[in-house]
mmCIF file of the N, C-alpha and C atoms, coordinates in Angstrom:
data_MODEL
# 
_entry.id   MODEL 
# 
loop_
_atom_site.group_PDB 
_atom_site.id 
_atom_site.type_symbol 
_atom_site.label_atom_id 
_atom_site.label_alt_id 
_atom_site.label_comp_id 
_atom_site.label_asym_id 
_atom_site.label_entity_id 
_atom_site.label_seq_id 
_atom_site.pdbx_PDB_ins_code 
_atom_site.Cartn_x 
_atom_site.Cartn_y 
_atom_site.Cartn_z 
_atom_site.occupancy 
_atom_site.B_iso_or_equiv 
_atom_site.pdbx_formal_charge 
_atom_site.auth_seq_id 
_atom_site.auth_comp_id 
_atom_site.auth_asym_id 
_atom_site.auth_atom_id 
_atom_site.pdbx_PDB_model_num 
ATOM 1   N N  . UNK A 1 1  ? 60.459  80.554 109.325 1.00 0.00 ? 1  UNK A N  1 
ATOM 2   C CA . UNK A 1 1  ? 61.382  81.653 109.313 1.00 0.00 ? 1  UNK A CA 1 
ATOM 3   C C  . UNK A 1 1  ? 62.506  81.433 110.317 1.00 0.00 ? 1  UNK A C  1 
ATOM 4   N N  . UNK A 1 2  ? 62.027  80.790 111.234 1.00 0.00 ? 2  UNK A N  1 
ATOM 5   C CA . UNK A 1 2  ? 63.019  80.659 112.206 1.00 0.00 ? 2  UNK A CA 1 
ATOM 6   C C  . UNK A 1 2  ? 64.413  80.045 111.674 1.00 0.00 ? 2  UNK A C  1 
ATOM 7   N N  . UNK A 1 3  ? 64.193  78.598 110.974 1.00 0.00 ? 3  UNK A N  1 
ATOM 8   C CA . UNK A 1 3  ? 65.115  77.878 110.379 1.00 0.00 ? 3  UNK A CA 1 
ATOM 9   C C  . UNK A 1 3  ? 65.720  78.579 109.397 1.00 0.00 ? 3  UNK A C  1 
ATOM 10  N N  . UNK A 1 4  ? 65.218  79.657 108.906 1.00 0.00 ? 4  UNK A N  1 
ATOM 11  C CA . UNK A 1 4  ? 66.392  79.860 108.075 1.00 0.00 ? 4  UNK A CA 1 
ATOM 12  C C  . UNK A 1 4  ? 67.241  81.423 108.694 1.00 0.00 ? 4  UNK A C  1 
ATOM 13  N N  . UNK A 1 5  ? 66.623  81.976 109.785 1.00 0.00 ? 5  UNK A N  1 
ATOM 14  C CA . UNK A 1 5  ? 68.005  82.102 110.727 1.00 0.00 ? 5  UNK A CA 1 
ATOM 15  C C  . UNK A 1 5  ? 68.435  81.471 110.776 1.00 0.00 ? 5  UNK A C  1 
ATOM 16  N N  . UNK A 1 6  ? 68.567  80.605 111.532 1.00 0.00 ? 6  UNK A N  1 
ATOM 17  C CA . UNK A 1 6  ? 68.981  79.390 112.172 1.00 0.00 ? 6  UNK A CA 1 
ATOM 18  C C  . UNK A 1 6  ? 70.067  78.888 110.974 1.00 0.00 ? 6  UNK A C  1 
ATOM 19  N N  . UNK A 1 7  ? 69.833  78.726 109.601 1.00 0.00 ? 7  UNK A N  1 
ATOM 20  C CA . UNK A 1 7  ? 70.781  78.161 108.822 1.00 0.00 ? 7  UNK A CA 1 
ATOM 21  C C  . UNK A 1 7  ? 71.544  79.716 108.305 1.00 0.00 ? 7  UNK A C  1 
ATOM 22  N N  . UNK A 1 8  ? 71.356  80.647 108.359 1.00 0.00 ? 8  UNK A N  1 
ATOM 23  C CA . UNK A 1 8  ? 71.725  82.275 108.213 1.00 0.00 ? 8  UNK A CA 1 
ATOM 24  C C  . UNK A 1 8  ? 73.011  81.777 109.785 1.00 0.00 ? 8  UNK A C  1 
ATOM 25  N N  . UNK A 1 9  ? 72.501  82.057 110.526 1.00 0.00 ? 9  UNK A N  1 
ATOM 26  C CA . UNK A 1 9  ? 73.892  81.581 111.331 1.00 0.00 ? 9  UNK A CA 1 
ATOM 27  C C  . UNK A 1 9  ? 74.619  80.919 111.550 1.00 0.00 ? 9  UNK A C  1 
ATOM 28  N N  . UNK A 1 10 ? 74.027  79.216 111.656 1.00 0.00 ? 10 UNK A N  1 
ATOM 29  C CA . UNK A 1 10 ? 75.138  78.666 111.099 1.00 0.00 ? 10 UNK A CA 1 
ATOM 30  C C  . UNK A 1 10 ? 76.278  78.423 109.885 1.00 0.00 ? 10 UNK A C  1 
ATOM 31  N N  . UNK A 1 11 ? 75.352  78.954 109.091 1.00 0.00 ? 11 UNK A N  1 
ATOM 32  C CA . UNK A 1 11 ? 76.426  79.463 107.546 1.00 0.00 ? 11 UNK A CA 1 
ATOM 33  C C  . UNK A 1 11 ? 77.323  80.248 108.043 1.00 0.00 ? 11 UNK A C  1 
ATOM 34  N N  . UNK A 1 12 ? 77.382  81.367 108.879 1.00 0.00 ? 12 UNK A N  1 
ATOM 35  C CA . UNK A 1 12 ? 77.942  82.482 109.988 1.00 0.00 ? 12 UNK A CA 1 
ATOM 36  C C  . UNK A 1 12 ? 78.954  81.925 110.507 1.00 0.00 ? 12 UNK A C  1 
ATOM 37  N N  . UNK A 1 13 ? 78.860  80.584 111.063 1.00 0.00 ? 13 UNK A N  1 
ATOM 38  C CA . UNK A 1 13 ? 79.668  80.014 111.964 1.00 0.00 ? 13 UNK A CA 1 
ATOM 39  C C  . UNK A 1 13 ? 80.837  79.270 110.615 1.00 0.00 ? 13 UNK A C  1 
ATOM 40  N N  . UNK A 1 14 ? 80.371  78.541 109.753 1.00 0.00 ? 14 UNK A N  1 
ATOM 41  C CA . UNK A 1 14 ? 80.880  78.153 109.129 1.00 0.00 ? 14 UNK A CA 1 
ATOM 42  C C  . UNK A 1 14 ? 81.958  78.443 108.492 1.00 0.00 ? 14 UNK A C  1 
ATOM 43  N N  . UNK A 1 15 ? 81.865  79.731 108.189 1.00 0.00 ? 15 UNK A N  1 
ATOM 44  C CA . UNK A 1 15 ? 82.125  80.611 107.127 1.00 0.00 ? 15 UNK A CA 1 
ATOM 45  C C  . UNK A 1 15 ? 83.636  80.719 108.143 1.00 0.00 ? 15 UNK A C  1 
ATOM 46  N N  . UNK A 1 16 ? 83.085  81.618 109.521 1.00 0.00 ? 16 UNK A N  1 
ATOM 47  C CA . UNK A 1 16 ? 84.357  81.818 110.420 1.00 0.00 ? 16 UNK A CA 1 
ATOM 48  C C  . UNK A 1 16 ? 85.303  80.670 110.995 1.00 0.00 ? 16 UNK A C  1 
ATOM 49  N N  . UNK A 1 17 ? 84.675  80.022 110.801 1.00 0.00 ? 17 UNK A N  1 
ATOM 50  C CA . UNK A 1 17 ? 85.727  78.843 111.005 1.00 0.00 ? 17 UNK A CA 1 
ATOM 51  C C  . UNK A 1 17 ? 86.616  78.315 110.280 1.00 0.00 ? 17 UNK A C  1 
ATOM 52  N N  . UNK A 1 18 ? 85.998  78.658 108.836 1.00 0.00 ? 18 UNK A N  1 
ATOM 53  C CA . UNK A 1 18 ? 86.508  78.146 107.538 1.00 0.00 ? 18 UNK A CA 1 
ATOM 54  C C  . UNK A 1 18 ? 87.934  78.981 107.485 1.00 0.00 ? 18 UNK A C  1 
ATOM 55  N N  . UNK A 1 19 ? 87.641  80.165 107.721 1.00 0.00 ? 19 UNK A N  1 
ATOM 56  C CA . UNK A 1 19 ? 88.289  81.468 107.872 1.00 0.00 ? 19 UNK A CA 1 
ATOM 57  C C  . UNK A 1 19 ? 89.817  81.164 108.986 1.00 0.00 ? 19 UNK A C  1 
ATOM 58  N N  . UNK A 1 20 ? 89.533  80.586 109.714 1.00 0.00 ? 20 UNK A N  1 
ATOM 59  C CA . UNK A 1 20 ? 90.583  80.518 111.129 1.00 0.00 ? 20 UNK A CA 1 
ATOM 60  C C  . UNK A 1 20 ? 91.146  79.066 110.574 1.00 0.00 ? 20 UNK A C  1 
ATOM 61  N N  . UNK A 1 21 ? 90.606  78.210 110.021 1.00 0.00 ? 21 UNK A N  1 
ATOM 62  C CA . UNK A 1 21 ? 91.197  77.352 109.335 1.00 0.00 ? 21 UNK A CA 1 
ATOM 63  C C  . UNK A 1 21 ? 92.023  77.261 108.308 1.00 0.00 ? 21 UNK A C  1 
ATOM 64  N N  . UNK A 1 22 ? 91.782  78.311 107.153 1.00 0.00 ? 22 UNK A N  1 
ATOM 65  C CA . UNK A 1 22 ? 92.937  78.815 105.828 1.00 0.00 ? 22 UNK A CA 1 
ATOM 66  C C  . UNK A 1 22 ? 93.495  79.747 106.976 1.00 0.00 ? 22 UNK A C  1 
ATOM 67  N N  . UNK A 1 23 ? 93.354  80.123 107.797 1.00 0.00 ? 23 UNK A N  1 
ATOM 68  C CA . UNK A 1 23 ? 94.824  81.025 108.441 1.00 0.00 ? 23 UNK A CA 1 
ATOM 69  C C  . UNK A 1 23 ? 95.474  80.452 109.139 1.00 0.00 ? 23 UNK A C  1 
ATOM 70  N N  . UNK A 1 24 ? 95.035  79.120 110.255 1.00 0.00 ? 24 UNK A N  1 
ATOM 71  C CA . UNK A 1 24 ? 96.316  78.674 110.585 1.00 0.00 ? 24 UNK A CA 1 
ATOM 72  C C  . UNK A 1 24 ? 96.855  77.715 109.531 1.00 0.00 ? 24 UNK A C  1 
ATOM 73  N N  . UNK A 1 25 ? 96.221  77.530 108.418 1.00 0.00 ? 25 UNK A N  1 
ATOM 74  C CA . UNK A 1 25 ? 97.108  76.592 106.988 1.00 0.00 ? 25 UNK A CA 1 
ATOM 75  C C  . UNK A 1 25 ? 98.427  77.404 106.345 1.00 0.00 ? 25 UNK A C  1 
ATOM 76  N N  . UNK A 1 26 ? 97.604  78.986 106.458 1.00 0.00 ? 26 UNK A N  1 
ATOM 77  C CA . UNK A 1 26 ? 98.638  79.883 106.141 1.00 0.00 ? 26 UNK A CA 1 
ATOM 78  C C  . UNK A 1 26 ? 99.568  80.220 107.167 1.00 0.00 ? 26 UNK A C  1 
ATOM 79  N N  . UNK A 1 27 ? 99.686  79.804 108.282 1.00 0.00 ? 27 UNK A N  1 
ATOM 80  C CA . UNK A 1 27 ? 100.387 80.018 108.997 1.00 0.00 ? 27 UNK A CA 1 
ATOM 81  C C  . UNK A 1 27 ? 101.174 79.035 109.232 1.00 0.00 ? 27 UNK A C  1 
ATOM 82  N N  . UNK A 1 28 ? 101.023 77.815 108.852 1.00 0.00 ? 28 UNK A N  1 
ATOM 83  C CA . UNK A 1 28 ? 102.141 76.234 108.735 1.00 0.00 ? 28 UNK A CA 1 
ATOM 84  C C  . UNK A 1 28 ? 102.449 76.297 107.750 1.00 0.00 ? 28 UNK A C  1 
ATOM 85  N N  . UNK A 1 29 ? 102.311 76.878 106.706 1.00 0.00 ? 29 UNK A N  1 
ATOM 86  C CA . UNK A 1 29 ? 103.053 76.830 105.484 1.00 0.00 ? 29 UNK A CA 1 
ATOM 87  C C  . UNK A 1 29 ? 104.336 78.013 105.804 1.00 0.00 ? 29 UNK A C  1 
ATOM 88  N N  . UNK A 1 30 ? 103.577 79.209 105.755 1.00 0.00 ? 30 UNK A N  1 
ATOM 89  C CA . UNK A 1 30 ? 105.352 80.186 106.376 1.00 0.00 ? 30 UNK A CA 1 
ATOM 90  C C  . UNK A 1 30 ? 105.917 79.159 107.424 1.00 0.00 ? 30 UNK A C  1 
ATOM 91  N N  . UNK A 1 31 ? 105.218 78.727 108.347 1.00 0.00 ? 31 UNK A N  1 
ATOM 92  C CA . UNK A 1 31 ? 106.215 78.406 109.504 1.00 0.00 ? 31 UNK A CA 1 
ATOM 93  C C  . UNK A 1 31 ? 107.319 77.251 108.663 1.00 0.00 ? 31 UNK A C  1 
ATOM 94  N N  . UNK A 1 32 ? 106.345 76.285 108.008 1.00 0.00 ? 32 UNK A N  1 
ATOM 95  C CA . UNK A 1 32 ? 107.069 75.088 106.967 1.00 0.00 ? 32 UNK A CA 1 
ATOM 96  C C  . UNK A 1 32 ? 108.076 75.973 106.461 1.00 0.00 ? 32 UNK A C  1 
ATOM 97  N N  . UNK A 1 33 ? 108.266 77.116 105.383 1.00 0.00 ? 33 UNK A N  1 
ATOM 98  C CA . UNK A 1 33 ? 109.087 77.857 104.428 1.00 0.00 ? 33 UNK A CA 1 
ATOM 99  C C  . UNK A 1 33 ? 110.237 77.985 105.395 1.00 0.00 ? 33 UNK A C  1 
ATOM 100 N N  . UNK A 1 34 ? 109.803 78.691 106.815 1.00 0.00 ? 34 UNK A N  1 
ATOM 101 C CA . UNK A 1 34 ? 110.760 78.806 107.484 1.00 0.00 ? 34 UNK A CA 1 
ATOM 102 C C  . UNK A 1 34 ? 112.044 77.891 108.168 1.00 0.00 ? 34 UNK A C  1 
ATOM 103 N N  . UNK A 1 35 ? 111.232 76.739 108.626 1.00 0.00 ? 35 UNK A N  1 
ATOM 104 C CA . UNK A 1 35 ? 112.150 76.282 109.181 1.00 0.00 ? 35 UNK A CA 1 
ATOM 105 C C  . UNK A 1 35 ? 112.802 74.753 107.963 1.00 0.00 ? 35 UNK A C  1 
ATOM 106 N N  . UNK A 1 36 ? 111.889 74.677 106.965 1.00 0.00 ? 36 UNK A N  1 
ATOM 107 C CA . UNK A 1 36 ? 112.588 73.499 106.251 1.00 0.00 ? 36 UNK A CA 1 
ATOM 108 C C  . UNK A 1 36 ? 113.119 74.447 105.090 1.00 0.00 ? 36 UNK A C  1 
ATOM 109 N N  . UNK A 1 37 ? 114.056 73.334 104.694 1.00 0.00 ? 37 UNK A N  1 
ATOM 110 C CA . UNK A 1 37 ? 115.646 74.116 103.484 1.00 0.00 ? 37 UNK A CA 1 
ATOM 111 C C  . UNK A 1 37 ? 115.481 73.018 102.155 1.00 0.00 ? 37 UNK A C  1 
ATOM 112 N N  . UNK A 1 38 ? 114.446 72.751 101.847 1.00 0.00 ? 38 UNK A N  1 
ATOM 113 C CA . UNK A 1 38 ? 114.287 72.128 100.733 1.00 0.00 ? 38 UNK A CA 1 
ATOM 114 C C  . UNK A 1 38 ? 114.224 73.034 99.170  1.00 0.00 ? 38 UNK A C  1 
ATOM 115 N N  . UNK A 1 39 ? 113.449 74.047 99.118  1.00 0.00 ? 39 UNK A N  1 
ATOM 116 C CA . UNK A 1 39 ? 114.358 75.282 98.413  1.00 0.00 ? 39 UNK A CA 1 
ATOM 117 C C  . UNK A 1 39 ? 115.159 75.864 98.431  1.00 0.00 ? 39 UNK A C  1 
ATOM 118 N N  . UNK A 1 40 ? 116.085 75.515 98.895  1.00 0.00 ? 40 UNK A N  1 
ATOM 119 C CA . UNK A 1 40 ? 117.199 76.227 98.971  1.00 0.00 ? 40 UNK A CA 1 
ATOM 120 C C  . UNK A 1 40 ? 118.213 75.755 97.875  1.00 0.00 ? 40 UNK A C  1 
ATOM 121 N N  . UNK A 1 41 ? 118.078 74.217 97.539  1.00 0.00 ? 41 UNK A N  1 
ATOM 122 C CA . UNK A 1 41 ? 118.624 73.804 96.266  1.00 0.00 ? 41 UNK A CA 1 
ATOM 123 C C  . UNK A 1 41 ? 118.546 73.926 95.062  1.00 0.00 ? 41 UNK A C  1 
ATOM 124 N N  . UNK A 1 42 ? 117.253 74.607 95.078  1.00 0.00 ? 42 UNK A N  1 
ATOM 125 C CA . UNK A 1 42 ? 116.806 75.349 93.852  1.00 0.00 ? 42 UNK A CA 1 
ATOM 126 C C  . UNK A 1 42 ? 117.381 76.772 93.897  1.00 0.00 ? 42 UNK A C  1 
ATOM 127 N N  . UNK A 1 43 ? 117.152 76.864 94.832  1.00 0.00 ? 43 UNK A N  1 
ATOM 128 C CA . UNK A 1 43 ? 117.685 78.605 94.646  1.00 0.00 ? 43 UNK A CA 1 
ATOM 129 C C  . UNK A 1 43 ? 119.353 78.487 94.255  1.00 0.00 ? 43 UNK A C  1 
ATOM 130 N N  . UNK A 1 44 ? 120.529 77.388 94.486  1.00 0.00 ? 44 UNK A N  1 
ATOM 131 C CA . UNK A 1 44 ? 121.734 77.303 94.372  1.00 0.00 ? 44 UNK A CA 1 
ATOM 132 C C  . UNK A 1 44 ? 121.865 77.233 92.985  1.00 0.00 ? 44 UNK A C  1 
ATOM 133 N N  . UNK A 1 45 ? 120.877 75.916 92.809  1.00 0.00 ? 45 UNK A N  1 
ATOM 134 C CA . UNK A 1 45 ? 121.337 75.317 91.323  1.00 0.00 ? 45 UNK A CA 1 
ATOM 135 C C  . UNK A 1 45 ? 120.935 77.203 90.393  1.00 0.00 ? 45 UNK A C  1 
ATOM 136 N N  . UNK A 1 46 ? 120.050 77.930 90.503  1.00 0.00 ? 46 UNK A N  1 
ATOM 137 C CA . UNK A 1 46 ? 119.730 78.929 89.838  1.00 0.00 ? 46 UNK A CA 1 
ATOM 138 C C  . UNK A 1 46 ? 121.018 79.928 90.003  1.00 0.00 ? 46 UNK A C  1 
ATOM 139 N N  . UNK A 1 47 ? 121.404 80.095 90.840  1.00 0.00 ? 47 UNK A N  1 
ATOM 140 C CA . UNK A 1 47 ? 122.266 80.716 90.654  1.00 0.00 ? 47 UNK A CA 1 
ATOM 141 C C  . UNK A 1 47 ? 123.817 80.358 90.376  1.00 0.00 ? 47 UNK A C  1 
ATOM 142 N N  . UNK A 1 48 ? 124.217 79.099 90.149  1.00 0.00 ? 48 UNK A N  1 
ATOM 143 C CA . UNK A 1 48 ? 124.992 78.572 89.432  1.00 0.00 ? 48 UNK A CA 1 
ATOM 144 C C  . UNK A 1 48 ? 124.518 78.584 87.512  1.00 0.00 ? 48 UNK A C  1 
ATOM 145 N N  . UNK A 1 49 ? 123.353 78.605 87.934  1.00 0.00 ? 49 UNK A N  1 
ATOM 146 C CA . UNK A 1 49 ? 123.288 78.736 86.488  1.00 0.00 ? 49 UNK A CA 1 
ATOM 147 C C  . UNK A 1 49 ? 123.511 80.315 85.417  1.00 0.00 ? 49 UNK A C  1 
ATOM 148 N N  . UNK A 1 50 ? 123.324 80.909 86.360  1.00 0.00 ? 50 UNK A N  1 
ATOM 149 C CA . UNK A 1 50 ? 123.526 82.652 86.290  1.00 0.00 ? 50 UNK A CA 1 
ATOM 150 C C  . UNK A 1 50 ? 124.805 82.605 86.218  1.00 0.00 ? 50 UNK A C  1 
ATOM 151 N N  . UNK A 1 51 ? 125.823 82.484 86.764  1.00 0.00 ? 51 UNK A N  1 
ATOM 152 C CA . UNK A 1 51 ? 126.816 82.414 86.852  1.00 0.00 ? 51 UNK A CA 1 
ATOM 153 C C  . UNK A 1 51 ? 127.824 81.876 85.289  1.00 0.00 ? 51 UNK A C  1 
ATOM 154 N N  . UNK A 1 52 ? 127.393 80.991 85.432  1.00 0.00 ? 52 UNK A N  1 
ATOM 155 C CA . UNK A 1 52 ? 127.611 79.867 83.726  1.00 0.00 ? 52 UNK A CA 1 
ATOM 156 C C  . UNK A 1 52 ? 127.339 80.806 82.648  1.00 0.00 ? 52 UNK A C  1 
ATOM 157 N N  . UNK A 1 53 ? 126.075 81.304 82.887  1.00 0.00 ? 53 UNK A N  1 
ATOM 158 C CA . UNK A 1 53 ? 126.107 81.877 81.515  1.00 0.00 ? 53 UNK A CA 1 
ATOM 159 C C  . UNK A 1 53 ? 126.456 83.127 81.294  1.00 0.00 ? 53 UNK A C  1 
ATOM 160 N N  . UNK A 1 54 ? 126.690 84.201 82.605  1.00 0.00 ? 54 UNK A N  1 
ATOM 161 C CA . UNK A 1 54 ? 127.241 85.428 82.712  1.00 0.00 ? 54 UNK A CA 1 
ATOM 162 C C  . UNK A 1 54 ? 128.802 84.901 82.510  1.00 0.00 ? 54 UNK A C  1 
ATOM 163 N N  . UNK A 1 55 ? 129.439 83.835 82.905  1.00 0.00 ? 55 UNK A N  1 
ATOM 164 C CA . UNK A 1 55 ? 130.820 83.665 82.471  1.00 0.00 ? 55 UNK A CA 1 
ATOM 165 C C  . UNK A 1 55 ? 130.981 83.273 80.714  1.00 0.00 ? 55 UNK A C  1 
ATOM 166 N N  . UNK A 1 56 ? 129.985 82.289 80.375  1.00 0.00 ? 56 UNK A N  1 
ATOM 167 C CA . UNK A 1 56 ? 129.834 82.612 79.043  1.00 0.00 ? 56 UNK A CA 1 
ATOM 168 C C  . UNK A 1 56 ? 129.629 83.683 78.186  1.00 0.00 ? 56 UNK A C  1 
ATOM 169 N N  . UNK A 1 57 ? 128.854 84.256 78.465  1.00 0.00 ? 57 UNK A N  1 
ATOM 170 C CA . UNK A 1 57 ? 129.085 85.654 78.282  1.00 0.00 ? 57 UNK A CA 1 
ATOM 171 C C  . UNK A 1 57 ? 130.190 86.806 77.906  1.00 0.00 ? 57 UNK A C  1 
ATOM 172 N N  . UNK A 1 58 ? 130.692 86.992 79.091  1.00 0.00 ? 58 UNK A N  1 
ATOM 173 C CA . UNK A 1 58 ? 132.226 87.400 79.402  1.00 0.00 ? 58 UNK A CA 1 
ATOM 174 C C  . UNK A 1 58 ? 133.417 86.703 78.297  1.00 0.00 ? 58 UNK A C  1 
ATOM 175 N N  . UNK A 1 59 ? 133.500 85.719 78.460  1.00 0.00 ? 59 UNK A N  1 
ATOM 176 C CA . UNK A 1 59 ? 134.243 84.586 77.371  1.00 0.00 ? 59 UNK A CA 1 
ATOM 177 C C  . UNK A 1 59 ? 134.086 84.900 75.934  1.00 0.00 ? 59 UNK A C  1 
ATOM 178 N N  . UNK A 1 60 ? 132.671 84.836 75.542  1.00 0.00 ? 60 UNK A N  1 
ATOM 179 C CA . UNK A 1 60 ? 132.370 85.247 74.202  1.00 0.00 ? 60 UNK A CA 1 
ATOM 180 C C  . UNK A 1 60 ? 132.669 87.019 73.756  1.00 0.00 ? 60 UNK A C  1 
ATOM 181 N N  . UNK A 1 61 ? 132.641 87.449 74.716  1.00 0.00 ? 61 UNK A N  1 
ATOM 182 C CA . UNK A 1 61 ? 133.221 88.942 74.851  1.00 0.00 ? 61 UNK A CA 1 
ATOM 183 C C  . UNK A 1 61 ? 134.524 89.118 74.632  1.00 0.00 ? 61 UNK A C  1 
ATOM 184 N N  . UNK A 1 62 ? 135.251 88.594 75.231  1.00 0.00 ? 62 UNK A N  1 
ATOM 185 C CA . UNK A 1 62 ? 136.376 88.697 75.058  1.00 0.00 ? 62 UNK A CA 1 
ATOM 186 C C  . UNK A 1 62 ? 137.161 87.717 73.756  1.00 0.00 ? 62 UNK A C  1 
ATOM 187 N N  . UNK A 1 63 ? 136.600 87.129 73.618  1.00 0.00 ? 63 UNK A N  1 
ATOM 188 C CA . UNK A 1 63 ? 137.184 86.201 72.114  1.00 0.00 ? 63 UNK A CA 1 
ATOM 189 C C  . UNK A 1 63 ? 136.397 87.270 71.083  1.00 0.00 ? 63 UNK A C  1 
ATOM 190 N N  . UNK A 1 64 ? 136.004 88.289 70.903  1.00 0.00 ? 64 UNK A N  1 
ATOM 191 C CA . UNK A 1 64 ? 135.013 88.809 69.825  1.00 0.00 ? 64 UNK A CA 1 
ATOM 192 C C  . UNK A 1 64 ? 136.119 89.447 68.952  1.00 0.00 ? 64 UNK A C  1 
ATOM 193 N N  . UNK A 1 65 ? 137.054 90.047 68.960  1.00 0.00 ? 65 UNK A N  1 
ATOM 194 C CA . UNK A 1 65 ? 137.688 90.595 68.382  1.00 0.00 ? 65 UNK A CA 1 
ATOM 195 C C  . UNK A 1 65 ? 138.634 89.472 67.761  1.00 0.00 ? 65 UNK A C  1 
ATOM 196 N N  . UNK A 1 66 ? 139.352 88.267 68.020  1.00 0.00 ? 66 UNK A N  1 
ATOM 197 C CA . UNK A 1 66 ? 139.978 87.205 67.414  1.00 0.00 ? 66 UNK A CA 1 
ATOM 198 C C  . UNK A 1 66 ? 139.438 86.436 66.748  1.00 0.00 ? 66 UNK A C  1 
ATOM 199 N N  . UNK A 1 67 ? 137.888 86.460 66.882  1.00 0.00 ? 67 UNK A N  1 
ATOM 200 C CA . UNK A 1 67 ? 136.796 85.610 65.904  1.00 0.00 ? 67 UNK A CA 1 
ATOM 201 C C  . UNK A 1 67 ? 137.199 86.588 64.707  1.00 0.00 ? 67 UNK A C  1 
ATOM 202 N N  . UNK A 1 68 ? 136.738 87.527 65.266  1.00 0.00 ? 68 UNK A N  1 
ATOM 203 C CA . UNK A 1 68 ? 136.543 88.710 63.813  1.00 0.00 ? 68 UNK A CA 1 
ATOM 204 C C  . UNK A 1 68 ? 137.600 88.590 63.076  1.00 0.00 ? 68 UNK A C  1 
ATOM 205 N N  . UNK A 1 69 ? 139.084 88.848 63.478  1.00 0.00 ? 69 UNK A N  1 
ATOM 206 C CA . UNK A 1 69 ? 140.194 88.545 62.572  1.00 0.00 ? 69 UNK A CA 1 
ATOM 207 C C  . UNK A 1 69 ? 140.026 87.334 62.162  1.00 0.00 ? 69 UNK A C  1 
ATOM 208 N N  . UNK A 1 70 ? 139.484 85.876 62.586  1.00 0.00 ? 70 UNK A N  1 
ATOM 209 C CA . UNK A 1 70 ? 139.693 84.771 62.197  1.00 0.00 ? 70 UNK A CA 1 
ATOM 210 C C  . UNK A 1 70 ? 138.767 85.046 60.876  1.00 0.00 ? 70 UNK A C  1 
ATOM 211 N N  . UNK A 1 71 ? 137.959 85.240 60.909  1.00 0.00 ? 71 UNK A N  1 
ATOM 212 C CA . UNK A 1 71 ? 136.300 84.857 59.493  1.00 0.00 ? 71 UNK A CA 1 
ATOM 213 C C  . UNK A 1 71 ? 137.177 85.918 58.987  1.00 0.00 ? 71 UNK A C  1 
ATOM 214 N N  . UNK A 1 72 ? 137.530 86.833 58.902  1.00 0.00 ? 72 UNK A N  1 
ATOM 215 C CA . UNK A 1 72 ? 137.707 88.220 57.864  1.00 0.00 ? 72 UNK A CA 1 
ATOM 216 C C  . UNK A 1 72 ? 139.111 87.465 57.309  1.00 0.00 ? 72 UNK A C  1 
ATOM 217 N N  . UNK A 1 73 ? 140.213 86.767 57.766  1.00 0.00 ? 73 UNK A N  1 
ATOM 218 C CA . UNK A 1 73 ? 141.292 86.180 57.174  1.00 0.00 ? 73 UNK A CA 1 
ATOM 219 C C  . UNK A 1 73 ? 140.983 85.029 56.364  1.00 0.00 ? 73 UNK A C  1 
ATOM 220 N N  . UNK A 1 74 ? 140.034 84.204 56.993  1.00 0.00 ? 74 UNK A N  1 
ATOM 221 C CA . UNK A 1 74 ? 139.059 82.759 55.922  1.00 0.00 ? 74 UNK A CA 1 
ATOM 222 C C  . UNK A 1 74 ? 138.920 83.659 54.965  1.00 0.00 ? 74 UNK A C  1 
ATOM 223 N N  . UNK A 1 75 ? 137.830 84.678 55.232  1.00 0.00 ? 75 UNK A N  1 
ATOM 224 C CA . UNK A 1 75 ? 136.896 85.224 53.846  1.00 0.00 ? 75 UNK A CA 1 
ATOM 225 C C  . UNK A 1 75 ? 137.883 86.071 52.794  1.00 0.00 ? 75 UNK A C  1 
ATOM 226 N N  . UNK A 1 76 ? 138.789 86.597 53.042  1.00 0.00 ? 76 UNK A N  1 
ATOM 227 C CA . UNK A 1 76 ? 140.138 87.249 52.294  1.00 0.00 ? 76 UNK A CA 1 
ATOM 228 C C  . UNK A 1 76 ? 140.813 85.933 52.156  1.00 0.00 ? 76 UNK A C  1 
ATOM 229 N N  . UNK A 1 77 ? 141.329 85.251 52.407  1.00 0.00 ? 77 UNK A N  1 
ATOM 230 C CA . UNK A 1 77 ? 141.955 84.052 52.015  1.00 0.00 ? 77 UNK A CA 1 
ATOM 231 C C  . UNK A 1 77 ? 140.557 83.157 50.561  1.00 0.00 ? 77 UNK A C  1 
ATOM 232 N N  . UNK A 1 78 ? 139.539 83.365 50.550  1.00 0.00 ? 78 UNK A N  1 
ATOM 233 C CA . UNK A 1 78 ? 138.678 82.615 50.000  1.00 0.00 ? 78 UNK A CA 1 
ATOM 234 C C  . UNK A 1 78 ? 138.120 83.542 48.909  1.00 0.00 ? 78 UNK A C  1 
ATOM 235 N N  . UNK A 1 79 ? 138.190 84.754 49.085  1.00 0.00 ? 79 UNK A N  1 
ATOM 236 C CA . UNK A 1 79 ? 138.038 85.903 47.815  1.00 0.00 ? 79 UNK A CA 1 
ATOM 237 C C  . UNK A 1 79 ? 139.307 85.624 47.274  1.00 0.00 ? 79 UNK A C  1 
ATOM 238 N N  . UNK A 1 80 ? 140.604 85.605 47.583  1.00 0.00 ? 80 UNK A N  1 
ATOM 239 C CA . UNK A 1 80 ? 141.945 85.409 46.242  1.00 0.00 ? 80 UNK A CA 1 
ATOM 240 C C  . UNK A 1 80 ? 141.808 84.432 45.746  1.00 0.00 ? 80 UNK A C  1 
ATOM 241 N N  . UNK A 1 81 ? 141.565 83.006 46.533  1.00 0.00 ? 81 UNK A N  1 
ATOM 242 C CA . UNK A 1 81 ? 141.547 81.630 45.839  1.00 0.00 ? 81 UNK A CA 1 
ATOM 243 C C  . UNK A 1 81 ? 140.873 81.577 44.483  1.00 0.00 ? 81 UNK A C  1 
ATOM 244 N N  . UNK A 1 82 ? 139.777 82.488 44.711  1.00 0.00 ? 82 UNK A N  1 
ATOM 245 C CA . UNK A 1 82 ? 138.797 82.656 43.367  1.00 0.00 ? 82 UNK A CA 1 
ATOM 246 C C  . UNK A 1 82 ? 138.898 83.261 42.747  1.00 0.00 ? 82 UNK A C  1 
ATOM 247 N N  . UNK A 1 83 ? 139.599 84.833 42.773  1.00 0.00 ? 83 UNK A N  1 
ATOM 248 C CA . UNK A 1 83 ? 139.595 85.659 41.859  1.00 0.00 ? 83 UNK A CA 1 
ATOM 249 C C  . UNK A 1 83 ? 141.046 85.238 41.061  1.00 0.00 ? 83 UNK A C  1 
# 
C-alpha cells in the first residue's frame, strides 16, 4: 500500500510540473508573438488583398450602368438584323 502512495504522489508531482511546463511554453510563445514580426506579412499581404477586391468591386459598380447600355444596344442591334 505504501507504493502506491508513493506512485499516487509522484503522479502528483508529475502532473504539476507538467503543468508549470505547458505554462512557461505558453508563455514563450506570447512572448515569441510579441516580440518577432514574422506575421505581420501575412497580415499586409491580407489586407492588400481586401483592398483589390473592394476596389474591384467599386469599379464593377460603377461601369454597371454602361455595361447595361452596351448588351441592351448588341441585343437591339441583333433583334433588327433578324427580324
Amino acid at each position: 500500500m505504501a507504493s502506491q502512495v508513493q506512485t499516487a504522489s509522484s503522479t502528483k508531482m508529475t502532473i504539476r510540473k507538467g503543468r508549470g511546463t505547458a505554462l512557461k511554453n505558453y508563455r514563450q510563445i506570447f512572448k515569441n508573438l510579441l516580440i518577432k514580426d514574422s506575421g505581420q506579412d501575412l497580415i499586409e499581404y491580407a489586407l492588400v488583398a481586401a483592398l483589390v477586391g473592394l476596389g474591384s468591386v467599386a469599379a464593377i459598380s460603377g461601369l454597371d450602368n454602361s455595361l447595361k447600355n452596351t448588351y441592351n444596344g448588341v441585343g437591339s442591334a441583333l433583334t433588327n438584323a433578324t427580324a
